[in-house]
N, C-alpha and C positions, 0 to 999 in steps of 0.2 A: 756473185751469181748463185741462185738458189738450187739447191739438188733435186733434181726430180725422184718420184715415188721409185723406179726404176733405178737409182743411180744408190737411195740409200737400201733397201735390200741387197742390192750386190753389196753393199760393206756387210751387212749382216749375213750374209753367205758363210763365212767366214768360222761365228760365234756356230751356226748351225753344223758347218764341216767339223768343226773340232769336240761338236757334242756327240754327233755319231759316231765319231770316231775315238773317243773317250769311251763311249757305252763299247761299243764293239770291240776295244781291246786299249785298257789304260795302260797298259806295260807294253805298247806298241807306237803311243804318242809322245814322241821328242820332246813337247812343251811342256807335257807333265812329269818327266823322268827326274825321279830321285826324289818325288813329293810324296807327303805323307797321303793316305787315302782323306784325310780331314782338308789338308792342301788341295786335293783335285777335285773334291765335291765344291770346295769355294770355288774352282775353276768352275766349275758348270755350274754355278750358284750364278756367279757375275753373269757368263753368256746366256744364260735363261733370259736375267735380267734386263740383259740387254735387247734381247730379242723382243722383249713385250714390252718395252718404252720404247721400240723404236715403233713397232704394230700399232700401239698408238697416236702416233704422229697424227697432227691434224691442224690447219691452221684454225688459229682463235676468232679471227673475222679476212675481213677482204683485203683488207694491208699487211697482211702475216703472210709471209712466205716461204713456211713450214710447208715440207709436203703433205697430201693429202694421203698418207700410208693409211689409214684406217679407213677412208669413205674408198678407197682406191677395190678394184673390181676385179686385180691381178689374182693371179692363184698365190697364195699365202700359204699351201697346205704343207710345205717342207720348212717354213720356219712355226707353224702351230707343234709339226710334229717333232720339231728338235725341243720345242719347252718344252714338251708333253714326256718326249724320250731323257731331257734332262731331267726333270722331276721325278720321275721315276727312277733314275739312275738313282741319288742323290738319296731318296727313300731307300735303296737297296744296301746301298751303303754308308 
């Protein structure tokens, strides 16, 4: 069964919770404890990543049943603003 546009944003929820919460205090996140500052910028390097291959989601014609994440009309603006807040992290450090 295919994922709807709804079902893969909440997976990417995820990549965006652990970016603001990376910028807002690295020595407060579990995941990253005990990594070098070069280690957690790869962490928000991958979840950027990930955020804007999934943003583009889209099927290739009418037999693909890839969700339509990119023609989709949802509000997207908390996972533009986790790249946006990753890349900038990542810049800073």
């Amino acid at each position: 069964m295919a994922q709807t546009v709804s079902e893969v944003l909440t997976a990417a929820t995820d990549s965006v919770t652990l970016i603001n919460a990376i910028d807002a205090d690295a020595s407060a996140v579990s995941a990253v404890e005990g990594m070098t500052q070069a280690e957690i910028n790869d962490v928000v390097q991958r979840n950027v990543d990930h955020i804007e291959i999934i943003l583009e989601y889209a099927p290739v014609d009418s037999d693909d049943d890839t969700p339509d994440v990119k023609g989709d009309s949802s509000d997207k603006s908390s996972y533009t603003g986790a790249v946006t807040t990753g890349k900038a992290y990542i810049a800073a450090n």
